[in-house]
DRENKETI-537482 format. One line per 5 residues: number of its first residue (from 0); for each residue z, x, y of C-alpha. Coordinates in steps of 0.02 Angstrom, whole numbers. Layout:
<sites>
NUM> Z:X:Y | ... .
</sites>
This chain:
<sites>
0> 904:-2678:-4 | 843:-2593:147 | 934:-2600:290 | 833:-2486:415 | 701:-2350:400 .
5> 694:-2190:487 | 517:-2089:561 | 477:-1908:536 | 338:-1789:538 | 263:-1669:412 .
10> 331:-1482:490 | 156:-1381:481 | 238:-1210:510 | 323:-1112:646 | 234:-1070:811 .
15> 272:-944:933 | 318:-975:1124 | 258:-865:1271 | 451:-818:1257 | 413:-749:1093 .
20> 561:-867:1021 | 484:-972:847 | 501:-1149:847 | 435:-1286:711 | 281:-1368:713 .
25> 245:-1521:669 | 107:-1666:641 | 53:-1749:775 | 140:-1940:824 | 0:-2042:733 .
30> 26:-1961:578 | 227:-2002:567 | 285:-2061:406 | 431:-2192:365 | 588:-2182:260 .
35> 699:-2270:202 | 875:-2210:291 | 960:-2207:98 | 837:-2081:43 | 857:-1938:187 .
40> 971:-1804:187 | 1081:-1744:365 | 1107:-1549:304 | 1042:-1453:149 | 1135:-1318:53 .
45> 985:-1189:60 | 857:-1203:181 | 686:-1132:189 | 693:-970:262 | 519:-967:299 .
50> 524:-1128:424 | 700:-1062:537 | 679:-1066:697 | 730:-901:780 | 750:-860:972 .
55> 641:-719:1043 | 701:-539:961 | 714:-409:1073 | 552:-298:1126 | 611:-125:1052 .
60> 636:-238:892 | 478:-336:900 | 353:-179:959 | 446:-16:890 | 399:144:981 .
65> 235:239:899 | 191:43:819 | -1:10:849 | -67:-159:927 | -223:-234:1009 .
70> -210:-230:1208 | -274:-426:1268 | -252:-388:1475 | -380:-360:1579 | -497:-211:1601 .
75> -484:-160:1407 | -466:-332:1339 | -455:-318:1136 | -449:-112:1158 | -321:-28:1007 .
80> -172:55:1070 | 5:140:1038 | 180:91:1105 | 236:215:1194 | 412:165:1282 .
85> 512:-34:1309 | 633:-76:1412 | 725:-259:1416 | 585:-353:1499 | 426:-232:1471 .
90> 332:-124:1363 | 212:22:1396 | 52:70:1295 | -54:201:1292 | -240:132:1280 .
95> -376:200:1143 | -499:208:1279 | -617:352:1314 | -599:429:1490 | -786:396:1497 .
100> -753:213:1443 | -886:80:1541 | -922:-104:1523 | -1053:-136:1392 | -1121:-90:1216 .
105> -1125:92:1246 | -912:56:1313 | -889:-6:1142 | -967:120:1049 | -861:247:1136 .
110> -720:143:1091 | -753:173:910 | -783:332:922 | -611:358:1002 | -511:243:904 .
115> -535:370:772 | -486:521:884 | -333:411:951 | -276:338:765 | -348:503:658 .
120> -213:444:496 | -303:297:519 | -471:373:431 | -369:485:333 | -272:311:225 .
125> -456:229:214 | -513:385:131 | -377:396:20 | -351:244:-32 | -554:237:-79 .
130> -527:382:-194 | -386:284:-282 | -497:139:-303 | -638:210:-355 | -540:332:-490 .
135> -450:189:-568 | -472:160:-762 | -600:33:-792 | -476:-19:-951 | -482:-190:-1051 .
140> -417:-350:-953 | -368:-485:-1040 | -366:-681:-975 | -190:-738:-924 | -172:-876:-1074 .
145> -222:-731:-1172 | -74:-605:-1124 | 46:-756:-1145 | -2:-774:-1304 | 32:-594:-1342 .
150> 198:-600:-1252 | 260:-781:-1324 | 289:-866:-1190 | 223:-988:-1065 | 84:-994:-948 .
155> 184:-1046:-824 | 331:-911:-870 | 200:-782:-851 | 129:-841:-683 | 329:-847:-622 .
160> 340:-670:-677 | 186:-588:-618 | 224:-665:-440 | 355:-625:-326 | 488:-726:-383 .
165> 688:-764:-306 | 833:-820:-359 | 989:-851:-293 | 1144:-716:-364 | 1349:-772:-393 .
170> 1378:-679:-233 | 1224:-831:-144 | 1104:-680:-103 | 918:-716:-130 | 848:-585:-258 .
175> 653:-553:-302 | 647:-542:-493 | 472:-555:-506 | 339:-381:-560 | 241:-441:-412 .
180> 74:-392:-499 | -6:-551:-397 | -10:-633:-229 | -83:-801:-261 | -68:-844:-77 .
185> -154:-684:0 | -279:-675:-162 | -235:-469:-171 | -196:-378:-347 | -114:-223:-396 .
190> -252:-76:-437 | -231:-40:-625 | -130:-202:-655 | -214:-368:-614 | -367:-426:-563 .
195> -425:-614:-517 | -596:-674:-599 | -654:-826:-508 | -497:-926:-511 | -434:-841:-664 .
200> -310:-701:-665 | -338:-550:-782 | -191:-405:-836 | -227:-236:-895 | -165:-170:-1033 .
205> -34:-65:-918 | 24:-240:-845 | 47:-287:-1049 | 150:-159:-1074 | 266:-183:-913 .
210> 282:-364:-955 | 352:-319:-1149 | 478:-193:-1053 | 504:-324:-946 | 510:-480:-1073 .
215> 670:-383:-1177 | 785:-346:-1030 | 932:-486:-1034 | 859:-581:-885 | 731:-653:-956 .
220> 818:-692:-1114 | 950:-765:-986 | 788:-871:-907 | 750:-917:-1096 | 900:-989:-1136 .
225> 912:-1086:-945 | 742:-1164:-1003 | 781:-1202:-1175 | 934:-1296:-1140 | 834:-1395:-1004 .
230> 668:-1419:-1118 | 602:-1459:-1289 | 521:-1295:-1305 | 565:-1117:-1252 | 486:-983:-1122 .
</sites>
């Protein structure tokens, strides 16, 4: 029997302040949803990491010295620049203008030109990291379902492996035992190692090979045996 019921909203995510501090965010008042008081919870063993609120951190911590970021004040609004020196309460930048910077499309052509001047690594990573792209091994891919079957296990074992993947330790630390050859969320693969065809993820034969090194170490025998006392069927 229900003696009372209890409103709450959906959190969305974590928004920042002007303070910098992150607080929840949650669904506006028209969308709140009722529960019934027996089925809510005051405290949680583990929460989310990702949703804790957390005050402001300090402005050395938040913009190291040398870090890069986009200048949005006046005069130079959206202009790169470099961190130079913070204090308690302030921060000073050093702009990637030109000296001969002027409102304008010829302003923001000199811009360019002297981001590259300013952030000269910046060029030199794109470069590099073009070469490794382009001098990868075209090699054999082979359909997700496909490398499970190879490797005798699940689908959904192999998606938990390939992804980041944490656990909680004895000692109540969260550990990543995951290959992270995947990021579902941000869509991005590992050169050599995975590659995502339409909605379908593909592994080289490199990522085959990991996953059999990976497959005989005692944790996932450990994860077998977890699933096969909880299951009809095995990993």
């Amino acid at each position: 029997m229900l003696a009372s019921l209890i409103s709450y909203s959906i959190v969305l995510g974590l928004k920042r302040l002007e303070t910098g501090a992150l607080v929840k965010d949650y669904e506006g008042p028209e969308k709140e949803l009722d529960q019934a008081v027996q089925m809510t919870l005051t405290s949680v063993i583990s929460e989310d990491e990702r949703y804790l609120e957390r005050p402001a951190p300090p402005i050395a911590e938040e913009f190291p010295e040398g870090s890069r970021i986009f200048f949005m004040g006046e005069h130079a609004y959206g202009v790169a620049a470099q961190v130079s020196a913070t204090t308690e309460t302030s921060l000073s930048v050093i702009l990637a203008v030109s000296p001969f910077f002027e409102e304008g499309s010829y302003g923001c052509l000199l811009i360019i030109i002297y981001f590259l001047q300013f952030f000269p690594s910046e060029k030199a990573e794109n470069v590099q990291f073009k070469a490794i792209a382009d001098a990868r091994s075209s090699g054999i891919y082979s359909p997700a379902f496909r490398v499970a079957q190879i490797l005798g296990i699940t689908g959904h074992a192999l998606s938990k492996i390939t992804s980041s993947h944490m656990v909680i330790t004895s000692d109540h630390q969260k550990t990543n035992v995951g290959l992270s050859l995947k990021f579902e969320a941000k869509a991005l693969k590992v050169v050599d190692y995975s590659r995502k065809e339409g909605r379908q993820w593909e592994f080289s034969e490199k990522a085959i090979d990991l996953l059999k090194e990976y497959k005989v170490c005692s944790l996932l025998e450990l994860m077998r045996s977890w699933v096969c006392e909880l299951t009809s069927g095995g990993l």
